[in-house]
C-alpha positions as CSV (number, residue, x, y, z in Angstrom):
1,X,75.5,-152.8,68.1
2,X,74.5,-152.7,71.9
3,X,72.8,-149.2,70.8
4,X,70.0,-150.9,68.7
5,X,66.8,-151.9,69.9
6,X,66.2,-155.8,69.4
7,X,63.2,-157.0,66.3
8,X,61.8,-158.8,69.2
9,X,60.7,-155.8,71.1
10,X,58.2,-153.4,71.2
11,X,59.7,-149.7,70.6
12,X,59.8,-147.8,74.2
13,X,56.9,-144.6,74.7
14,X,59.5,-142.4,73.2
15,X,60.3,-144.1,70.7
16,X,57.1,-144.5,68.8
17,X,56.4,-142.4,65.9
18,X,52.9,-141.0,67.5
19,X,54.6,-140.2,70.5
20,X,57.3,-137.6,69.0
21,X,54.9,-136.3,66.7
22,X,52.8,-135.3,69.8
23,X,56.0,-133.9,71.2
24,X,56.4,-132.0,68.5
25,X,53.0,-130.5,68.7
26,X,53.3,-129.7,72.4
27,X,56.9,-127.8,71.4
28,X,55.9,-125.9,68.5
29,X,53.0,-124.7,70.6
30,X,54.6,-123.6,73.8
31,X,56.8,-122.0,71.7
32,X,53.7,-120.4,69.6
33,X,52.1,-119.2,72.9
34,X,55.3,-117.8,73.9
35,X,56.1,-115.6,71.1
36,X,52.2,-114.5,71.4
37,X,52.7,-113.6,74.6
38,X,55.5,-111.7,74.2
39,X,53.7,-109.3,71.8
40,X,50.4,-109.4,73.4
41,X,51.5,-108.7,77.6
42,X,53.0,-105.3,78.1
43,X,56.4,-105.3,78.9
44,X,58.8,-102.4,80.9
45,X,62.1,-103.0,79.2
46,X,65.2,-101.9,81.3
47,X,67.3,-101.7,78.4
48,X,66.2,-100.3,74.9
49,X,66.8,-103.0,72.7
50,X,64.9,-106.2,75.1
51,X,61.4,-104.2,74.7
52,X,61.3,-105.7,71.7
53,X,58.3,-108.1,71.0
54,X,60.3,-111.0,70.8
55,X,63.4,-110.3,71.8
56,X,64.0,-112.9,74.5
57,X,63.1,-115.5,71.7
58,X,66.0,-114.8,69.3
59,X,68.5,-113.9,72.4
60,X,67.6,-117.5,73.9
61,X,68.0,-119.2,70.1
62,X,71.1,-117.2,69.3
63,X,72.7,-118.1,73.0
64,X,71.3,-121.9,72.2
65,X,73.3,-122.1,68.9
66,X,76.3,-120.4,69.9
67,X,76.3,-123.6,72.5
68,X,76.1,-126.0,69.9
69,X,78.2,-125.0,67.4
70,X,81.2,-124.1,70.1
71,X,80.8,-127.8,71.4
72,X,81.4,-129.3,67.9
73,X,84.6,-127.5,67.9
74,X,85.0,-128.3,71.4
75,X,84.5,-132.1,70.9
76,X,87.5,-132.2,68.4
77,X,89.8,-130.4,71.2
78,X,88.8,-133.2,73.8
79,X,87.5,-136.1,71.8
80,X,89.1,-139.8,72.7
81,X,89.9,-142.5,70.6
82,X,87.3,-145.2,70.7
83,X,89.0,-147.7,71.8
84,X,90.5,-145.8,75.1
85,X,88.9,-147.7,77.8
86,X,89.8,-150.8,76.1
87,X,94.1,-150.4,76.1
């Protein structure tokens, strides 16, 4: 249980409830101001298809979960026992 913070201490900046939530603000609007942005500023496609408003959006989430989800898959290829360092 070395993972666990101790009842003794105070919870890290981080780790405080107010802290994420204001993460979370900051995200959801950078993101928000983004996807504005990418309507609202003309753009001079090279291609076609990336004039699309918010085309770099859904390329960057789709690339993003792709990621993800192949290193789940990965992790059961490679994964080690737990106990591997300990033998």
């Amino acid at each position: 249980m070395s993972g666990e913070t101790p009842h003794n201490e105070d919870p890290g900046f981080f780790e405080k409830p107010s802290t994420v939530r204001a993460i979370w603000i900051l995200l959801i609007a950078a993101c928000s101001m983004s996807a504005v942005a990418g309507i609202v500023v003309p753009m001079h496609p090279y291609f076609g298809f990336d004039g699309f408003p918010i085309f770099y959006a859904i390329y960057g989430f789709i690339a993003f979960s792709f990621i993800v989800l192949a290193g789940q898959h990965l992790r059961k290829l490679i994964m080690r026992d737990e106990d591997y360092y300990d033998r």
